[in-house]
VOBA-1610 file (N, C-alpha, C; in pm, whole numbers, padded with zeros to 5 digits, always signed):
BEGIN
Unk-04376-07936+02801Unk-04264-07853+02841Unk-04305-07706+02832Unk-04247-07633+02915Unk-04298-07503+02949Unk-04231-07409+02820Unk-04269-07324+02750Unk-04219-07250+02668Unk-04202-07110+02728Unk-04124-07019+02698Unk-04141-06881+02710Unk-04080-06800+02613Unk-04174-06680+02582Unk-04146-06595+02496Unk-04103-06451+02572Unk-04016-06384+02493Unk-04007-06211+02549Unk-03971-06183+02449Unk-04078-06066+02431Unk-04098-05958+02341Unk-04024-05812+02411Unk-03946-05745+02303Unk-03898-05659+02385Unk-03936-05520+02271Unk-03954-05385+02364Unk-03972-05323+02276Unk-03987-05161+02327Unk-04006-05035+02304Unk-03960-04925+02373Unk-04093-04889+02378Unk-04113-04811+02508Unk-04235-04777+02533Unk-04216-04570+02422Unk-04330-04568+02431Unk-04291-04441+02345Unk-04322-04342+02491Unk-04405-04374+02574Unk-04394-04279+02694Unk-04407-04355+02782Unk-04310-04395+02918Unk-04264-04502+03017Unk-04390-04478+03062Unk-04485-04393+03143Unk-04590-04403+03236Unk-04707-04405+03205Unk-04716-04471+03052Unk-04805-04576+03033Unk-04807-04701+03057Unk-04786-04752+03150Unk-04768-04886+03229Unk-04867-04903+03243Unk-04965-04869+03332Unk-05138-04889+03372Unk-05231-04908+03249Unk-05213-04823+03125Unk-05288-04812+03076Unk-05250-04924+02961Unk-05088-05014+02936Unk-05061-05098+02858Unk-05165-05205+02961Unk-05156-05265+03102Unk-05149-05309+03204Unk-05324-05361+03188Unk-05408-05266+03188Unk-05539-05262+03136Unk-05581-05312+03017Unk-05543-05263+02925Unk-05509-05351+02815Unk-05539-05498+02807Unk-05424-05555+02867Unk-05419-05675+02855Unk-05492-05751+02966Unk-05518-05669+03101Unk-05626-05733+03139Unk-05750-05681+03077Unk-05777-05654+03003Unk-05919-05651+02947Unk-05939-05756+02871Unk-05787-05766+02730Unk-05769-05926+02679Unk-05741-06008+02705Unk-05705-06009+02862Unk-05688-06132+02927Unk-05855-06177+02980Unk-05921-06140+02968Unk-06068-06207+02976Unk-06129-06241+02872Unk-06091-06275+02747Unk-06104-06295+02631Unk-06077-06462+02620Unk-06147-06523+02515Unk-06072-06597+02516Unk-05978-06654+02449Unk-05952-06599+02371Unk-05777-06565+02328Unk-05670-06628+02374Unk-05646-06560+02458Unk-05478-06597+02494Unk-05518-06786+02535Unk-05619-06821+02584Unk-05609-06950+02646Unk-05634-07031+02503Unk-05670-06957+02362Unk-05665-07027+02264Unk-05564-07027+02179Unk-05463-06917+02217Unk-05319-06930+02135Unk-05216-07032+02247Unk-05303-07104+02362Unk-05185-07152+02442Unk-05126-07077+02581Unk-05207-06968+02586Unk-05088-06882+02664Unk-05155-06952+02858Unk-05026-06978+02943Unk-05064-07009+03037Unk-05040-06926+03168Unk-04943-06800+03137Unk-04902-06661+03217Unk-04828-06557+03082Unk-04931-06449+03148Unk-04855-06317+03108Unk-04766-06252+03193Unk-04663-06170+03166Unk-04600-06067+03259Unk-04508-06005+03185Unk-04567-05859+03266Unk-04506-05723+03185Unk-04402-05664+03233Unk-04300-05717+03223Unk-04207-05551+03256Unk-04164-05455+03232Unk-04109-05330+03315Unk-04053-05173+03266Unk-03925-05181+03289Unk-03801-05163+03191Unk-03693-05104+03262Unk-03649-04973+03203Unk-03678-04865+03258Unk-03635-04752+03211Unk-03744-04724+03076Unk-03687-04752+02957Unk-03791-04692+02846Unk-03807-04812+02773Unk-03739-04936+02864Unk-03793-05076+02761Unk-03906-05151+02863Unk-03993-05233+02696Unk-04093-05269+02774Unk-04047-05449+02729Unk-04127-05519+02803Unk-04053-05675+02792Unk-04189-05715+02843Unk-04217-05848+02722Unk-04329-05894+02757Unk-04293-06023+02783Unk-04335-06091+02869Unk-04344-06246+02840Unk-04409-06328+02908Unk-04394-06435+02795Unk-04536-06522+02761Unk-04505-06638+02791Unk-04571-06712+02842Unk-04558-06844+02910Unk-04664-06946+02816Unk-04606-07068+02768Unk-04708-07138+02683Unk-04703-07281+02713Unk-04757-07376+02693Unk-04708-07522+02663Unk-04655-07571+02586Unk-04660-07449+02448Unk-04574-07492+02320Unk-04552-07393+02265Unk-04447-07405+02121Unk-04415-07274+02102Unk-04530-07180+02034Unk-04524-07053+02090Unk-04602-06958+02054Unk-04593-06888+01959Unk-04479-06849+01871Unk-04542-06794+01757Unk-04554-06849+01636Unk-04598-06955+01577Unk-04750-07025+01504Unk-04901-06990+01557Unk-04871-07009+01695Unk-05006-06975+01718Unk-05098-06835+01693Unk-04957-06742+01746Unk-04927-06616+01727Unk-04948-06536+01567Unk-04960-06644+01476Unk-04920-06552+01384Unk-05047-06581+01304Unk-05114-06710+01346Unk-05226-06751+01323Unk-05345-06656+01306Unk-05347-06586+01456Unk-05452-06537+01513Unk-05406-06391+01460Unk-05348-06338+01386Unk-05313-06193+01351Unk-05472-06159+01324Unk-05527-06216+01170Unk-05613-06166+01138Unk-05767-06181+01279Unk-05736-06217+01354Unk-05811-06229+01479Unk-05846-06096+01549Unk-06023-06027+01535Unk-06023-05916+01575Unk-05995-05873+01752Unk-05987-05996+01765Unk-05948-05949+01955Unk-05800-05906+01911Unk-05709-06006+01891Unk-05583-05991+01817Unk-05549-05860+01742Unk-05607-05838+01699Unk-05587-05666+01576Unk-05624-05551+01716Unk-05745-05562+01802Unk-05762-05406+01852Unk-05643-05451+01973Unk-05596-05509+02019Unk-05491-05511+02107Unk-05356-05443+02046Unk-05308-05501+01935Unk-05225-05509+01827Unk-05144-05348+01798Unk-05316-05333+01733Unk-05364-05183+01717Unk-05291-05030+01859Unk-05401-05104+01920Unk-05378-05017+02084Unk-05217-04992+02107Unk-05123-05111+02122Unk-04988-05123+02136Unk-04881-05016+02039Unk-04928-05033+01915Unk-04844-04936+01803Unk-04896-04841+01835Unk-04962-04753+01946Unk-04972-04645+01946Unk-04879-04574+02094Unk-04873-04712+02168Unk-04786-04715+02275Unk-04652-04773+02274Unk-04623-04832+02190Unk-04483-04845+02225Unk-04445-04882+02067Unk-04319-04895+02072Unk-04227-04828+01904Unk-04181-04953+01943Unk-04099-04979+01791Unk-04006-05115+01829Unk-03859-05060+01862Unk-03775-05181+01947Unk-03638-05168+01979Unk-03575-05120+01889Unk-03563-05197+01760Unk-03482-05175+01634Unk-03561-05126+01503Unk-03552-05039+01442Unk-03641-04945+01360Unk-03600-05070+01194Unk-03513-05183+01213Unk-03482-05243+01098Unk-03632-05352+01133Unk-03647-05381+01228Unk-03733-05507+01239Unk-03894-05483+01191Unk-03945-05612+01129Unk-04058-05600+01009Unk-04116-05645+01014Unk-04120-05754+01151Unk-04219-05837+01176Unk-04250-05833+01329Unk-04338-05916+01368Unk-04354-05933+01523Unk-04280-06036+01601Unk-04212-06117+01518Unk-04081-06191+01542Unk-03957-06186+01559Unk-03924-06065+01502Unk-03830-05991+01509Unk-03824-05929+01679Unk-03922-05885+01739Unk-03888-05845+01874Unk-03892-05945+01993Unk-03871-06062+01932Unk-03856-06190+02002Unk-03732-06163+02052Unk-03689-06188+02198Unk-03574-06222+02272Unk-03526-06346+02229Unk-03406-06345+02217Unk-03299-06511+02229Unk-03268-06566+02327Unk-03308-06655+02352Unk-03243-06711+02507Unk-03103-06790+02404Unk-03021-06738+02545Unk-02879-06775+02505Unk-02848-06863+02627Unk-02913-06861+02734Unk-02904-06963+02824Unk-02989-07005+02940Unk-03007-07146+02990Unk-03144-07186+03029Unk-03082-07283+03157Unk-03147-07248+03263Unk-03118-07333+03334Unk-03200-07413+03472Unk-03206-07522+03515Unk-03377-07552+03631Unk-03281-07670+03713Unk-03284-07629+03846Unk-03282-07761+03881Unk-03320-07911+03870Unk-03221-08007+03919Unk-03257-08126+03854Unk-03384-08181+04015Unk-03488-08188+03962Unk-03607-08234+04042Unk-03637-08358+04051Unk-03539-08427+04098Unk-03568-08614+04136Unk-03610-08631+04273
//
């Protein structure tokens, strides 16, 4: 079953898009993400929020939290806290900027 994650979180300057964008294609040639599970990335901007999400086969943060001490994991990590701040200045973890799905819905495919 398909999982998805969104991370949400404020960019500290919106027109770093390219250079978040780079980023992750640089760690998207890694092999990383295909070892935490991940099967699509995609980034969005709205205004000064940034929204990540992650597409997996299972849920992602175990895998996620696994690989912290993981140095591909840390200089990405790294790079990000210098670009974007979190939504809520209370939150203390990287779980915390997890989205809730409050509702889900797919056609029935018979």
């Amino acid at each position: 079953m398909l999982h998805q994650t969104l991370m949400v979180n404020r960019f500290n300057d919106p027109s770093d898009t390219r250079e978040i964008a780079e980023l992750f294609a640089e760690h998207d040639r890694t092999p990383l993400p295909i070892e935490l599970g991940v099967s699509r990335r995609t980034l969005f901007r709205y205004r000064d929020l940034y929204m990540h999400l992650i597409e997996t086969h299972g849920d992602l943060m175990p895998n996620l939290n696994a690989a912290r001490e993981d140095p591909l994991f840390q200089k990405v990590n790294t790079r990000l806290g210098t670009l974007l701040s979190r939504y809520d200045s209370n939150w203390s973890e990287m779980e915390d900027s997890r989205a809730e799905v409050f509702y889900d819905w797919m056609p029935d495919r018979r």
